[in-house]
FIBANU-400930 format. One line per 5 residues: their letters; for each residue x, y, z of N, C-alpha, C, CB. Coordinates in steps of 0.05 Angstrom, whole numbers. Atoms other than C-alpha are relative to their C-alpha. Glycine has a CB too. Example, Ala and Ser with C-alpha at 12.3 -4.5 7.8 and 13.67 -1.06 7.14 Angstrom:
2
as) 18,-24,0,246,-90,156,18,24,0,-20,1,25 ~ -16,-24,-1,273,-21,143,-15,22,14,9,9,-29
***
This chain:
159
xxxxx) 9,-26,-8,-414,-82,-203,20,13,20,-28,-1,13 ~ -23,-9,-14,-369,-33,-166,-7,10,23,15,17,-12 ~ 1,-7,-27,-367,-13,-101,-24,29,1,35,6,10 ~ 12,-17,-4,-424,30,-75,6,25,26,-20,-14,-1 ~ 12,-19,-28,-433,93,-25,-23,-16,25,-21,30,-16
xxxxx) 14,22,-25,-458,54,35,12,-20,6,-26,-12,-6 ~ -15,40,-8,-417,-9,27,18,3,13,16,-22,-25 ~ -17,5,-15,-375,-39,73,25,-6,-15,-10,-19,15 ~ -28,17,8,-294,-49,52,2,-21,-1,18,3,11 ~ 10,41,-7,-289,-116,33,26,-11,15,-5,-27,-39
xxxxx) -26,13,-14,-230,-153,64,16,-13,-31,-12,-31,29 ~ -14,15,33,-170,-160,17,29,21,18,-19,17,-50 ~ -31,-6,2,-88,-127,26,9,9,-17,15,-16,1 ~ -26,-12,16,-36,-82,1,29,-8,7,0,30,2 ~ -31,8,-15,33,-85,6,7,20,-6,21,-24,-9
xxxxx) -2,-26,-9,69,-29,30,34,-2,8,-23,9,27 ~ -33,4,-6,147,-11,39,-1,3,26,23,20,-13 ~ 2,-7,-27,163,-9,106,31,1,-1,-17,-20,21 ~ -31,1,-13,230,1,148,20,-18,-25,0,-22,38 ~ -25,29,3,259,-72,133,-14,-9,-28,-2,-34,32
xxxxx) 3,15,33,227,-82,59,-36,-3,-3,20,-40,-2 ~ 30,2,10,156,-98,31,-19,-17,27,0,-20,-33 ~ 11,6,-19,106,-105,84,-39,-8,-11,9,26,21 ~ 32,-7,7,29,-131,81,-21,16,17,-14,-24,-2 ~ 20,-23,-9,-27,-82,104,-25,-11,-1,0,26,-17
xxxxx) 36,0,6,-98,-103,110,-23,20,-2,-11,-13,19 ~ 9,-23,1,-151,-68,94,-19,3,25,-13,3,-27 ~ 23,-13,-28,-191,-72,165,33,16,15,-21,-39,32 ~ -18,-19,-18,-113,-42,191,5,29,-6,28,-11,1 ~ -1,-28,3,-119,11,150,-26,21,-2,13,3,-22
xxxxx) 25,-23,-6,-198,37,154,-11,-5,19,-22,5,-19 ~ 11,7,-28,-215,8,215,1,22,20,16,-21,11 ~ -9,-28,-14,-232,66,262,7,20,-1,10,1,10 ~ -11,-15,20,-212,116,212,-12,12,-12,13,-8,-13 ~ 7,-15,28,-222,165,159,21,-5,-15,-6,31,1
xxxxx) -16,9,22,-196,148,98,6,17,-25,-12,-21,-9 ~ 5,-10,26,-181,186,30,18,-22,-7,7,32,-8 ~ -13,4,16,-160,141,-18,-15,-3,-33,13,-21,11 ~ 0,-13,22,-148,152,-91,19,-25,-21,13,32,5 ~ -6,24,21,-140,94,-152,10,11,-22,-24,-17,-9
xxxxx) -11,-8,31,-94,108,-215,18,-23,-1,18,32,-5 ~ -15,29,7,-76,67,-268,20,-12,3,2,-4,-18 ~ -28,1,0,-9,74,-268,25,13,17,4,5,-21 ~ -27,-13,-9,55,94,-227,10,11,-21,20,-19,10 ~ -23,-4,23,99,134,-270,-13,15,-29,15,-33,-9
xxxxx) 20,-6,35,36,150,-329,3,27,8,-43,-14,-7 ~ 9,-37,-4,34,225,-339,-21,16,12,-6,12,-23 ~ 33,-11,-14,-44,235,-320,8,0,37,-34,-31,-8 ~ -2,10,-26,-22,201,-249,25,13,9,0,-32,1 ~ -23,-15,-10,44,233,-247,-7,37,7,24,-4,-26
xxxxx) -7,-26,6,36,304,-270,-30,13,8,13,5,-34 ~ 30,-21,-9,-45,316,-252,-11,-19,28,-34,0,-32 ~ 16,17,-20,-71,263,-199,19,0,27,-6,-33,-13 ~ -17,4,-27,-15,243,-150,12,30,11,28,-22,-8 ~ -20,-28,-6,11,324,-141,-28,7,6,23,19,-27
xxxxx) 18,-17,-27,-62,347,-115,3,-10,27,-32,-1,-3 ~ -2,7,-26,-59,303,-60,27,1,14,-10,-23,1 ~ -17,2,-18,9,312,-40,0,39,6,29,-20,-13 ~ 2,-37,-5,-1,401,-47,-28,-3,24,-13,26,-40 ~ 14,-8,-12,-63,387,-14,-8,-15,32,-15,3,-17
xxxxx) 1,10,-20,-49,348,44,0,1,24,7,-8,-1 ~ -12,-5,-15,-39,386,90,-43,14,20,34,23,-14 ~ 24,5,-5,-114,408,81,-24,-18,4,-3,7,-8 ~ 18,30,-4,-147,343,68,1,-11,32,15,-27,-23 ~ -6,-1,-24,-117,331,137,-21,5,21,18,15,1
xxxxx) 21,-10,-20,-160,386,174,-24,-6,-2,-1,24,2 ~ 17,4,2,-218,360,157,-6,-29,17,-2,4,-24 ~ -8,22,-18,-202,293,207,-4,-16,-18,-14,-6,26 ~ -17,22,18,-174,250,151,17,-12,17,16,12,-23 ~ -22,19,-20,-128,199,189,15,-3,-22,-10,-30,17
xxxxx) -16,9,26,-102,174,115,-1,15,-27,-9,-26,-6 ~ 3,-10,21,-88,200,48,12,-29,-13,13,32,-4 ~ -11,23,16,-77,136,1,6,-8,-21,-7,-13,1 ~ 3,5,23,-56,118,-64,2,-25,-6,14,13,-11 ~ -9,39,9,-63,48,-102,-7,-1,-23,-16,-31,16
xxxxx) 1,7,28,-43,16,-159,-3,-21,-12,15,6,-9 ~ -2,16,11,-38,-33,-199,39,-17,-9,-17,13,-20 ~ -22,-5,7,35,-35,-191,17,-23,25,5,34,0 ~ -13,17,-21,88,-74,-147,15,19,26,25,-19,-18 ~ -1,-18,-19,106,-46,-81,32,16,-5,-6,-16,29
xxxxx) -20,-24,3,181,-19,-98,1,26,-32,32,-19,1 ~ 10,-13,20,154,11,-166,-19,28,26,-21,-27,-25 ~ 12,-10,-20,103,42,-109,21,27,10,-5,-26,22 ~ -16,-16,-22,153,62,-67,12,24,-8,23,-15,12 ~ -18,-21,11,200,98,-116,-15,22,-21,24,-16,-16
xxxxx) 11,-21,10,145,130,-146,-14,28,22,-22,-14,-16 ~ 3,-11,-16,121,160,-82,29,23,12,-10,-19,13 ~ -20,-20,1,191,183,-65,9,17,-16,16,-6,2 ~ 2,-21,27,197,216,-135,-13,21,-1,-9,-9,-21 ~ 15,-16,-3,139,255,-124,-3,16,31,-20,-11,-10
xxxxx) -3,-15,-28,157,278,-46,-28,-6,7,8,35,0 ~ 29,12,-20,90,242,-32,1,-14,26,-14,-23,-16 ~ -6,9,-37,115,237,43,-27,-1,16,22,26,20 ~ 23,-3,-22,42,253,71,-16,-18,-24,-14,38,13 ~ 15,18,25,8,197,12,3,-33,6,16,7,-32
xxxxx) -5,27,-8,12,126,40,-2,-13,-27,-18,-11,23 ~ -1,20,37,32,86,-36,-3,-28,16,42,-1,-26 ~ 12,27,1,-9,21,-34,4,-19,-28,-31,6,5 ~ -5,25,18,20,-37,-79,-23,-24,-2,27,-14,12 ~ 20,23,3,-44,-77,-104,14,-18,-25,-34,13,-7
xxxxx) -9,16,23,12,-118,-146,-15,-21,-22,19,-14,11 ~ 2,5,20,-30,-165,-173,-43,5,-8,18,-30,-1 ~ 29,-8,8,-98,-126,-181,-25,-8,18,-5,-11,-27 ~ 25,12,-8,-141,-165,-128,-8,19,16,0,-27,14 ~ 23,-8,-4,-167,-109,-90,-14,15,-24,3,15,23
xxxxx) 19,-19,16,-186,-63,-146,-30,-13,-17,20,13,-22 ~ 18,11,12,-218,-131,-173,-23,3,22,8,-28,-11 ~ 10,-3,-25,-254,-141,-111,-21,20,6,21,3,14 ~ 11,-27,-5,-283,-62,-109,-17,-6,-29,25,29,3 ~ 17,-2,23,-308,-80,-181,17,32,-16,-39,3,12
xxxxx) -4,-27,12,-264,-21,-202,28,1,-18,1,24,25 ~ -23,12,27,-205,-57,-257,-15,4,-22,10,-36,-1 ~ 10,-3,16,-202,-35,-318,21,-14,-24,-8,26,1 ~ -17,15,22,-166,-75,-382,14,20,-24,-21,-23,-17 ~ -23,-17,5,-106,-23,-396,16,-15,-24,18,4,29
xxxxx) -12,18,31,-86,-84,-459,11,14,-14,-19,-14,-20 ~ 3,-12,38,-97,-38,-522,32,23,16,-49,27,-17 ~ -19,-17,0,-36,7,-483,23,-19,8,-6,24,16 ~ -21,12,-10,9,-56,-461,1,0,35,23,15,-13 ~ -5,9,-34,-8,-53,-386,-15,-15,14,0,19,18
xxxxx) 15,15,-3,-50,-107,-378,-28,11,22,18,-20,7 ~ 21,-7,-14,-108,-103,-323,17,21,23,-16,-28,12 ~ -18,-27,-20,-101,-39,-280,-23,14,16,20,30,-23 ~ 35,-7,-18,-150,2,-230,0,22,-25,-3,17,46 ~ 12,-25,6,-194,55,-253,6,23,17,-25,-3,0
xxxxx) -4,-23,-18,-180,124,-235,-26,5,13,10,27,-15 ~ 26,-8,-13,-220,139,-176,13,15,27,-22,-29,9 ~ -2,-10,-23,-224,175,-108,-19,-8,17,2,23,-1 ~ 28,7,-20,-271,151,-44,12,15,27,-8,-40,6 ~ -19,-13,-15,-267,177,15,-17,-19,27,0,40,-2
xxxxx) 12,32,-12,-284,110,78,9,15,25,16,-38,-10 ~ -13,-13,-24,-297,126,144,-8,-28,20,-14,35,10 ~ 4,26,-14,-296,64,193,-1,-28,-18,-27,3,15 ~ -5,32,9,-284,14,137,-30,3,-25,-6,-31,36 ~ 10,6,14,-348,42,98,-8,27,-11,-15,-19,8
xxxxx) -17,-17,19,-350,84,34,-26,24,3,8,-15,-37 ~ 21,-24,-1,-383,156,39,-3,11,-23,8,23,17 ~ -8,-8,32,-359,181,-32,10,-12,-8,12,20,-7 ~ -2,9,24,-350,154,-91,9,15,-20,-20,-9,-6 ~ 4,-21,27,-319,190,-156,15,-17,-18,15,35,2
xxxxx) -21,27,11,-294,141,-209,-1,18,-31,-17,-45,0 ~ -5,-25,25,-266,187,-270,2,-23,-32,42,23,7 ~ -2,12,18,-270,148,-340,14,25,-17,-26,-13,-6 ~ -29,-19,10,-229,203,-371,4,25,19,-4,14,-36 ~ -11,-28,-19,-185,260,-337,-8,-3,30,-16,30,-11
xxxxx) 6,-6,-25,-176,278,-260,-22,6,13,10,13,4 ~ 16,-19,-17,-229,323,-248,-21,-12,19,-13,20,-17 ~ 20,23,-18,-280,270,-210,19,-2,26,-6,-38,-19 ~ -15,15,-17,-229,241,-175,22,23,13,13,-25,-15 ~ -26,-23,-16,-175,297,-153,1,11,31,-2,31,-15
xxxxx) 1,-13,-30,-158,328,-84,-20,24,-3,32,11,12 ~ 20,-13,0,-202,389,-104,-22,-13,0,2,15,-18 ~ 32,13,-9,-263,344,-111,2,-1,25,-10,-29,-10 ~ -6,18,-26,-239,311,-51,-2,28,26,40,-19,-3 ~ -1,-19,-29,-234,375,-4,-31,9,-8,29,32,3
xxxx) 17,-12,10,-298,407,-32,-21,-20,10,3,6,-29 ~ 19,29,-14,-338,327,-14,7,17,38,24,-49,-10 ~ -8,7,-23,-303,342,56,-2,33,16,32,-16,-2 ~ 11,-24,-7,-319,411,70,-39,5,18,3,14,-32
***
């Protein structure tokens, strides 16, 4: 079952580029005391995630912000310099890229989905939540297309 509105973040890690190379992140260092937006796609580099998902939140970040967001997050299913160089590609400088290389938080949230029948083995579901102290206020988990999950939902929840 997947993660509910009310639940607590469970305890699990990303990996994250840093300065000196791939760094780990926990997840009480990053919602602990915090507001959170983060936002699940399948893929680095896929068109949906390139060209419609990852480009609201980096146009709209500036608003998601004023709303006392501390984080804007993305995670994948991907390895953290895949991560990295997809974030720099897209000028996602205000988007913190989260490397869930080998899928255990999204398993974890209950929110992996079996990406096989396209060659990319297990991968998250597109989603958006938005966690404030570590526990989840919104929920939008898109089984086809952005529109659930996007920075327009996401400001519109936060308004």
């Amino acid at each position: 079952m997947a993660i509910q509105v009310g639940d607590k973040m469970q305890d699990s890690f990303f990996t994250v580029m840093g300065s000196e190379g791939p760094q780990r992140l926990t997840t009480d260092a990053l919602f602990a005391g915090k507001k959170v937006v983060l936002f699940g796609v399948p893929g680095a580099f896929t068109p949906g995630c390139t060209l419609a998902h990852l480009p609201g939140f980096v146009v709209h970040a500036d608003a998601i912000k004023e709303y006392g967001v501390d984080t804007i997050a993305c995670v994948s299913v991907n390895d953290v310099f895949v991560m990295a160089a997809w974030g720099k590609a897209s000028n996602a400088d205000d988007v913190l890229m989260l490397a869930d290389g080998n899928g255990e938080f999204v398993n974890l949230l209950g929110l992996a989905q079996d990406a096989s029948q396209w060659g990319m083995g297990m991968r998250s579901q597109r989603f958006s939540m938005i966690v404030d102290n570590g526990i989840v206020s919104h929920l939008n988990i898109d089984p086809d297309g952005v529109d659930k999950s996007s920075a327009e939902t996401l400001l519109k929840l936060l308004q």
